[in-house]
Every structure is written in C-alpha cells, then in structure tokens.
DSSP file (Angstrom, degrees, kcal/mol; ACC not computed):
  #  RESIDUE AA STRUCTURE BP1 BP2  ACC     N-H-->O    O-->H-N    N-H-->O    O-->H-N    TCO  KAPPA ALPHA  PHI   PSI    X-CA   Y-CA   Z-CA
    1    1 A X              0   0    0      0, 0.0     3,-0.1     0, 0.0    46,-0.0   0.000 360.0 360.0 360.0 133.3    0.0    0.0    0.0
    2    2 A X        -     0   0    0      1,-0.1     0, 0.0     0, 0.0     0, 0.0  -0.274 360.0 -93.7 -78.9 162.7    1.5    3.5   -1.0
    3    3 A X        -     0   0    0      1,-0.1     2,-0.2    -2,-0.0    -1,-0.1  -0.283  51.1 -96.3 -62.2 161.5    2.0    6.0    1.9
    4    4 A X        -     0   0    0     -3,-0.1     2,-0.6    36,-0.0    -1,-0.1  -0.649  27.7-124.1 -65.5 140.5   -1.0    8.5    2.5
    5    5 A X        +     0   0    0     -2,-0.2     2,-0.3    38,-0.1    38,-0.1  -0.800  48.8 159.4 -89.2 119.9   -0.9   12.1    0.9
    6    6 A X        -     0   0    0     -2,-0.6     2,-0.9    37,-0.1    35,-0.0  -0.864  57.3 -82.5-139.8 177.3   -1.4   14.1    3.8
    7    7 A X    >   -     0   0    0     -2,-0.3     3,-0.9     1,-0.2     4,-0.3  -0.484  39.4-149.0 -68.0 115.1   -0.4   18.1    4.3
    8    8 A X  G >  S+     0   0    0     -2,-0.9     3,-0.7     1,-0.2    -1,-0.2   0.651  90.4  77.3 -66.7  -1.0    3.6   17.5    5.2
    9    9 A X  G 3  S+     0   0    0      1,-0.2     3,-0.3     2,-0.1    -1,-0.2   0.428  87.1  65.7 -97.7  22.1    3.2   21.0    7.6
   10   10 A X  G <  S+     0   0    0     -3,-0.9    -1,-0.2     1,-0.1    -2,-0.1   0.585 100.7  46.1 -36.2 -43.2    1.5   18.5   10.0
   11   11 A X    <   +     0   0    0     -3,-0.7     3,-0.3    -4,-0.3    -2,-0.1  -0.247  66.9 133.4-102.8  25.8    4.5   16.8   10.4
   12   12 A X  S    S+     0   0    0     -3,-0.3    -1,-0.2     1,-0.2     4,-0.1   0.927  74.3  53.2 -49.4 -62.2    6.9   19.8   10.9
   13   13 A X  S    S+     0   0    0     -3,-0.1    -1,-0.2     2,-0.1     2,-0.1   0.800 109.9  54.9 -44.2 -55.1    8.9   17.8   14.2
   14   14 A X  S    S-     0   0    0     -3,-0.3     2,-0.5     1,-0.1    -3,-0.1  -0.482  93.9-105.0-115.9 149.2    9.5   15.0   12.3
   15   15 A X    >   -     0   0    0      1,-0.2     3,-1.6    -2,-0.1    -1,-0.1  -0.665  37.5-157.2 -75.6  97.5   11.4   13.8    8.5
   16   16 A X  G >  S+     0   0    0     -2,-0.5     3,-0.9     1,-0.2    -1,-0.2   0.731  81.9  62.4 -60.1 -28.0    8.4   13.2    6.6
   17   17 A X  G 3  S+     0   0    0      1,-0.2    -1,-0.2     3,-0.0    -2,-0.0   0.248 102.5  50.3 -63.3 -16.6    9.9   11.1    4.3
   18   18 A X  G <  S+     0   0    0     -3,-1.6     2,-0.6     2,-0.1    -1,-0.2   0.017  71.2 135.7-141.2  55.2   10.7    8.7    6.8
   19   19 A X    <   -     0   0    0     -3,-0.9     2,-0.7    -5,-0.1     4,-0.0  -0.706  49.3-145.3 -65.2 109.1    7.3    8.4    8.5
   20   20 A X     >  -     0   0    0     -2,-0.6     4,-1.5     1,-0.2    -2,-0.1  -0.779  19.2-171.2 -64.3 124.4    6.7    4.5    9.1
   21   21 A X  T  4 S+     0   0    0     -2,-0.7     4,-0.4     2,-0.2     7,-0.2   0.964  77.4  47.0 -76.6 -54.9    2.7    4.6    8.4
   22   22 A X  T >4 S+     0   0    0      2,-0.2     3,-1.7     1,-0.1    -1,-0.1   0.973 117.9  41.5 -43.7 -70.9    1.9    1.0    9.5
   23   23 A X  T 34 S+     0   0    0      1,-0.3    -2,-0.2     2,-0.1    -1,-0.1   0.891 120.7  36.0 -61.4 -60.6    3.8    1.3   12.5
   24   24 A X  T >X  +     0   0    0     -4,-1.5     4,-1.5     1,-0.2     3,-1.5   0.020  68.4 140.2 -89.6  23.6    3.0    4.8   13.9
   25   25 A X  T <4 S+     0   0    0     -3,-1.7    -1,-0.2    -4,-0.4    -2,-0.1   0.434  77.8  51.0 -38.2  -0.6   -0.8    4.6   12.7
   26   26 A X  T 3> S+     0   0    0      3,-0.1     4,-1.9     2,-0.1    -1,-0.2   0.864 106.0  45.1 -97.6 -35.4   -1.4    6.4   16.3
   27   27 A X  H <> S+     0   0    0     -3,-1.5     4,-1.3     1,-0.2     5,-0.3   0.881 126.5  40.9 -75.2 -28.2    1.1    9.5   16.3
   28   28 A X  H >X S+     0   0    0     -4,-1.5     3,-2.5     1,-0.2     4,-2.4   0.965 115.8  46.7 -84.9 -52.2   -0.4    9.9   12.5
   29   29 A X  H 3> S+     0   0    0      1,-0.3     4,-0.5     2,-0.2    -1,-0.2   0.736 118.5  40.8 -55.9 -25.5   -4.1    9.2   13.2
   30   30 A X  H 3< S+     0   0    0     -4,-1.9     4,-0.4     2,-0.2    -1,-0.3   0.649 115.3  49.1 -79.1 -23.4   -4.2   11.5   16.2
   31   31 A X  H XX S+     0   0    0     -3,-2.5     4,-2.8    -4,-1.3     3,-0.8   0.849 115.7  53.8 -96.4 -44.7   -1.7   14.9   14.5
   32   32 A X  H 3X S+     0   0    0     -4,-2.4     4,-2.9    -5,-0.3    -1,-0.2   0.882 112.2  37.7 -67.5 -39.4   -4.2   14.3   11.7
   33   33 A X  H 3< S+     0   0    0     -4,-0.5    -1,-0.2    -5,-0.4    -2,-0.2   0.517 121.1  42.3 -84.2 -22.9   -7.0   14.7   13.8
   34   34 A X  H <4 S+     0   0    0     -3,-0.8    -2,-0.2    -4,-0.4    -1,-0.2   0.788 137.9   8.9 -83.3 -62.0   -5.8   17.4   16.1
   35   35 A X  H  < S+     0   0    0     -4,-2.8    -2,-0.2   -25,-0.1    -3,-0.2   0.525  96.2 100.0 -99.1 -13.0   -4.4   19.1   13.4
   36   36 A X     <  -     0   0    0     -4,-2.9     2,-0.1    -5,-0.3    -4,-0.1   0.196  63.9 -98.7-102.9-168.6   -5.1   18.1    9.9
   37   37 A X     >  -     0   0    0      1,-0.1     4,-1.5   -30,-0.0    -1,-0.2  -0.354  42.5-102.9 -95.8-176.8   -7.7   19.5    6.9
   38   38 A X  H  > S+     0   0    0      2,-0.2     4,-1.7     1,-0.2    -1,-0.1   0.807 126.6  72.1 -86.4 -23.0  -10.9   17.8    6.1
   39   39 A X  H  > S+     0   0    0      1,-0.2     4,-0.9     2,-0.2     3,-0.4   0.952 104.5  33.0  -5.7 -88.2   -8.2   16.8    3.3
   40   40 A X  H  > S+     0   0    0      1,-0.3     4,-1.0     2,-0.2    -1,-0.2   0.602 109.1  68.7 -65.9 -36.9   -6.4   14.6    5.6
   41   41 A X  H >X S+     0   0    0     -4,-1.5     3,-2.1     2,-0.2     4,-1.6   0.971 107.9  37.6 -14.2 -81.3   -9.4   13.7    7.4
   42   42 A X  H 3< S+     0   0    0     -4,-1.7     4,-0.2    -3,-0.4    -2,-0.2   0.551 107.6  65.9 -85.2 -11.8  -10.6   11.8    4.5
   43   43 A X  H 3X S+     0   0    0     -4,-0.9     4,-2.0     2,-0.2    -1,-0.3   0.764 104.8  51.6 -32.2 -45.2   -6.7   10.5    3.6
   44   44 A X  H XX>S+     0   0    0     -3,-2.1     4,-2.5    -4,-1.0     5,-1.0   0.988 104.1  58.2 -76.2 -54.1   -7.0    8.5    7.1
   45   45 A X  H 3<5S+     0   0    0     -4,-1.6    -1,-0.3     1,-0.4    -3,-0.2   0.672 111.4  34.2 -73.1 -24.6  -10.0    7.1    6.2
   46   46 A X  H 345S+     0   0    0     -4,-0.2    -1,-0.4     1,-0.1    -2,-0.2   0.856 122.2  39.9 -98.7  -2.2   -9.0    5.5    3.3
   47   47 A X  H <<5S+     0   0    0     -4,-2.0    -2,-0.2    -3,-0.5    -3,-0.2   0.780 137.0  18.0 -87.5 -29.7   -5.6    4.4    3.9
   48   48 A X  T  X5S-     0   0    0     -4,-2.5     4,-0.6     1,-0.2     5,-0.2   0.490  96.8-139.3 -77.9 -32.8   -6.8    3.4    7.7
   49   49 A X  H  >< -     0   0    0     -5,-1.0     4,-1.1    -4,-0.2    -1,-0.2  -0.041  21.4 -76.6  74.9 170.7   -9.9    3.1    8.1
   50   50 A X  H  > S+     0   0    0      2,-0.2     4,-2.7    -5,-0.2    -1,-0.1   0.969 123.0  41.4 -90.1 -69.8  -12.9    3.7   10.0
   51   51 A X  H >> S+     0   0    0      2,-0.2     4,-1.7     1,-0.2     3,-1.1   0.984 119.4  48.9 -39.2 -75.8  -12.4    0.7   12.9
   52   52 A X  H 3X S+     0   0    0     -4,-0.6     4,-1.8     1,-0.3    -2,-0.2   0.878 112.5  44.7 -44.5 -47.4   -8.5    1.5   13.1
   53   53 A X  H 3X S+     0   0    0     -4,-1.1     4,-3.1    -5,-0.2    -1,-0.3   0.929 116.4  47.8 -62.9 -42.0   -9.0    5.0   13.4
   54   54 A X  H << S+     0   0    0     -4,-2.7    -2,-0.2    -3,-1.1     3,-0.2   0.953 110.5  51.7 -32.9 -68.4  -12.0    4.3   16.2
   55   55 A X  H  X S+     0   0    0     -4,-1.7     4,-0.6     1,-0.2     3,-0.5   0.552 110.7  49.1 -50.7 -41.2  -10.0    2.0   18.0
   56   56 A X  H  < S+     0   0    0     -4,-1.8     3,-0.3    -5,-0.3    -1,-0.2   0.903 114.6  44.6 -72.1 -44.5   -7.0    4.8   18.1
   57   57 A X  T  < S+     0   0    0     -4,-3.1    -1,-0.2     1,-0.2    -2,-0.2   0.279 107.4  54.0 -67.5  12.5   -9.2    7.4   19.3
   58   58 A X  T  4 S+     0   0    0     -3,-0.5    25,-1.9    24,-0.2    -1,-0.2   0.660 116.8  46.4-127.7 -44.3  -11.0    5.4   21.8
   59   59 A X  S  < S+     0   0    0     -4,-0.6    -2,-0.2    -3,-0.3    -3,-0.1   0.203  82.1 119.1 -50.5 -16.5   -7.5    4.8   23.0
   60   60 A X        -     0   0    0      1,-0.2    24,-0.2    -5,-0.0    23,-0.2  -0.432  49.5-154.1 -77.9 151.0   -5.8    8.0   23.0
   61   61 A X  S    S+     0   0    0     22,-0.1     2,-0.4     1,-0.1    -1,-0.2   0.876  83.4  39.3 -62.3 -51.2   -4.4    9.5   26.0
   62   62 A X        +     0   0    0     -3,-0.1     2,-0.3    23,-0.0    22,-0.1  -0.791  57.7 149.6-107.9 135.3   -4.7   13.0   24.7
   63   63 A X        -     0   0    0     -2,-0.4     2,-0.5    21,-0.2   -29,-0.0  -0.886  39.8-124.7-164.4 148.2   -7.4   14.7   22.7
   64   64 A X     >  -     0   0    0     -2,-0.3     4,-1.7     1,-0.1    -2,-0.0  -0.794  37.0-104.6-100.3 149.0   -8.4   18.5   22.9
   65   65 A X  T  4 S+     0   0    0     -2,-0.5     4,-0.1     1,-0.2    -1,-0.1   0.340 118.1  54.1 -58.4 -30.2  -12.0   19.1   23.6
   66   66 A X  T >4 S+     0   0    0      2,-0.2     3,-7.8     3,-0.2     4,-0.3   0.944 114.1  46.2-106.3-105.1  -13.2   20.1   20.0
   67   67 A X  T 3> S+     0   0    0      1,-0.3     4,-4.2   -33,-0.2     5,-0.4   0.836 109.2  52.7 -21.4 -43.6  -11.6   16.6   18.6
   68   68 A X  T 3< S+     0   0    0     -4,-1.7    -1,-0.3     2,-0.2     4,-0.3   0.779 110.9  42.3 -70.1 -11.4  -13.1   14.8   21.2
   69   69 A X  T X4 S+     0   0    0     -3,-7.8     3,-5.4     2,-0.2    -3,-0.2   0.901 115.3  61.8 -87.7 -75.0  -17.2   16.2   20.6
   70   70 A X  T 3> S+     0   0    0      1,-0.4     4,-1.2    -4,-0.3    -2,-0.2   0.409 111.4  27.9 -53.8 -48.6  -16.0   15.6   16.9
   71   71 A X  T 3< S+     0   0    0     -4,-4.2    -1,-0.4     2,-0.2     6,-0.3   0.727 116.6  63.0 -73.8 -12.9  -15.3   11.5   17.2
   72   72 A X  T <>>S+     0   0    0     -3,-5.4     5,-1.6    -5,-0.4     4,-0.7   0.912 112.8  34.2 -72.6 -39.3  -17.9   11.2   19.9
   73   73 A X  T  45S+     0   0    0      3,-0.2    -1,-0.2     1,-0.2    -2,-0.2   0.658 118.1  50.7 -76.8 -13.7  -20.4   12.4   17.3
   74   74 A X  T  <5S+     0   0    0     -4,-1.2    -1,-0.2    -5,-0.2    -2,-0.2   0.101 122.9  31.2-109.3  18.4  -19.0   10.7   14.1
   75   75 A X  T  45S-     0   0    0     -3,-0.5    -1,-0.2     2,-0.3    -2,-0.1   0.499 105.5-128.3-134.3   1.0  -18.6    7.3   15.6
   76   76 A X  T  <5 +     0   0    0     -4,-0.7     2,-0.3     1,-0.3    -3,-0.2   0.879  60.0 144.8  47.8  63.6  -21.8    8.0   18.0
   77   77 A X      < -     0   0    0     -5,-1.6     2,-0.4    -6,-0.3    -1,-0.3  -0.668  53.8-118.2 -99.7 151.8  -19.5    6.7   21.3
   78   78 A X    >   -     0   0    0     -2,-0.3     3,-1.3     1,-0.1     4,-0.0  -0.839  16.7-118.8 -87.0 133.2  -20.2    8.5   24.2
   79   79 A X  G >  S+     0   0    0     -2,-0.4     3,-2.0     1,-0.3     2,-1.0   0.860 114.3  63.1 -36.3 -61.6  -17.4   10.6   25.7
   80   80 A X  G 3  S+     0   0    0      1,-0.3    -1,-0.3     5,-0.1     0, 0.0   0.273  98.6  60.0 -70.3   3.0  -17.4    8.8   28.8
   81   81 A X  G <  S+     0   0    0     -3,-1.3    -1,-0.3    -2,-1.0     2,-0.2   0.418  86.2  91.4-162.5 -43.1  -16.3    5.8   26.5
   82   82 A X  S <> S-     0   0    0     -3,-2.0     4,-0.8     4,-0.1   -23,-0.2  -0.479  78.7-132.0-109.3 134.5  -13.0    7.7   25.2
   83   83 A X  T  4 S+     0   0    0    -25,-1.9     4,-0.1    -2,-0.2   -24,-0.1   0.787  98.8  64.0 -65.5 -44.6   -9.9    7.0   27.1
   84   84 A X  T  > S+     0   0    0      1,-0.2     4,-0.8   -24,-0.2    -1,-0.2   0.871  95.8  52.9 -64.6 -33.0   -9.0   10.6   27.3
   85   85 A X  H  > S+     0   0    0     -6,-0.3     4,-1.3     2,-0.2     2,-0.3   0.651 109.6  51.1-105.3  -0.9  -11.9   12.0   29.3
   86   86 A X  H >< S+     0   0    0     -4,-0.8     2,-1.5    -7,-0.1     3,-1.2   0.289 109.8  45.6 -72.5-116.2  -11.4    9.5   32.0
   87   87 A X  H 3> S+     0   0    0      1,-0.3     4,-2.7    -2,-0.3    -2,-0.2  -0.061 118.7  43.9 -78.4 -16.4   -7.9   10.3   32.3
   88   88 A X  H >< S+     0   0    0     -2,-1.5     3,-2.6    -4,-0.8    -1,-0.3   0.971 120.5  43.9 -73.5 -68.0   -9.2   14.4   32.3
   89   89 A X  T << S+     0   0    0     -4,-1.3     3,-0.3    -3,-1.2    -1,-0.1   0.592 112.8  49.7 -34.9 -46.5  -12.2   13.4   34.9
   90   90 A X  T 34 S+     0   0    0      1,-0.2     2,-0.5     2,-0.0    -1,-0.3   0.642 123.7  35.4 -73.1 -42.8   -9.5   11.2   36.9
   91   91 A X  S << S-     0   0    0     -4,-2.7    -1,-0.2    -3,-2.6     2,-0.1  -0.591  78.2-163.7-129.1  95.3   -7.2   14.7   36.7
   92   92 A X        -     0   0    0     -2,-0.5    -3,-0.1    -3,-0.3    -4,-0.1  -0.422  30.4-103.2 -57.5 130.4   -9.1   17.5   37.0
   93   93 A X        -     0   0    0     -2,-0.1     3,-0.1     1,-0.1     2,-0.1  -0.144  42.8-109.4 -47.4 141.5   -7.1   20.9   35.8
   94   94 A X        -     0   0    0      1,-0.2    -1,-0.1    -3,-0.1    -3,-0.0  -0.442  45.0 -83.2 -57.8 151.7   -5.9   23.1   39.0
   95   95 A X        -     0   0    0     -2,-0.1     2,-0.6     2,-0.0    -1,-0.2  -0.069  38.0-149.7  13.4 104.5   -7.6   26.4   39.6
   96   96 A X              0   0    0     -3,-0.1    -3,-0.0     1,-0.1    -1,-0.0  -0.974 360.0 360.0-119.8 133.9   -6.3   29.1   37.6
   97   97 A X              0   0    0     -2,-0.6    -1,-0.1     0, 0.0    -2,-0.0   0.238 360.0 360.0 -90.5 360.0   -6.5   32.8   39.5
C-alpha cells in the first residue's frame, strides 16, 4: 500500500519522508485529527480506516475538547467511552486565578 498524501506541515517535528505509516498509525491518526484538513481527514480514512481510526481514538491518551465532541459524534461513542476524558475526569485541571 502507497504512503497516504497528507499536508507535510503536520509533520513539521518529524522527516516526513521517513514516516513508518503502519507502525506509527497512532502519532499519524491522532496529528491528523488534532491538526489536519478535512483533506487529511478523508486521507485516514481510506488508507486506515474507520475501525483503526475508532480503535485509536478510543485509545488516545490525549485529545483536545473540539476533537473529542467531533469523534464522539462521528462514531456515535459516548465521551465517557474515550480513554482521554477518564484520564481528564480522573485529573481535573488546577484552579487558575
């Protein structure tokens, strides 16, 4: 399977060119998701899929609040469901003054 065509300024940290896709199908499926275009969106989905991608998100440690409505409504999971908003629920943010 050829690599996915995804925006390379996604990837600024990292030598796009020597992305493993297979291997690191979280780091990508999550920067895409975080970051990416409805472009790139619809890259994951066909080089990934729909299950793999679930599975990742379902999984993730991290997702910012926006991402997290976004797969909760497009895979119709309930937050509570998503690995990331226990771990938020489990550490609620300090106060800020």
């Amino acid at each position: 399977m050829t690599s996915p065509n995804l925006s390379h300024q996604l990837f600024w940290d990292v030598d796009y060119g020597s992305i493993e896709w297979q291997e690191k199908y979280r780091f990508v499926i999550e920067r895409v998701l975080e970051r990416g275009t409805f472009s790139d969106w619809l890259e994951i989905k066909r080089y990934y899929g729909l299950e793999k991608i679930k599975n990742t998100v379902l999984q993730a440690r991290w997702l910012d609040n926006t991402t997290l409505s976004f797969c909760s409504n497009y895979f119709h999971t309930p937050k509570e469901q998503f690995r990331c908003y226990m771990l938020k629920s489990s550490n609620p943010a300090p106060w800020v003054f």
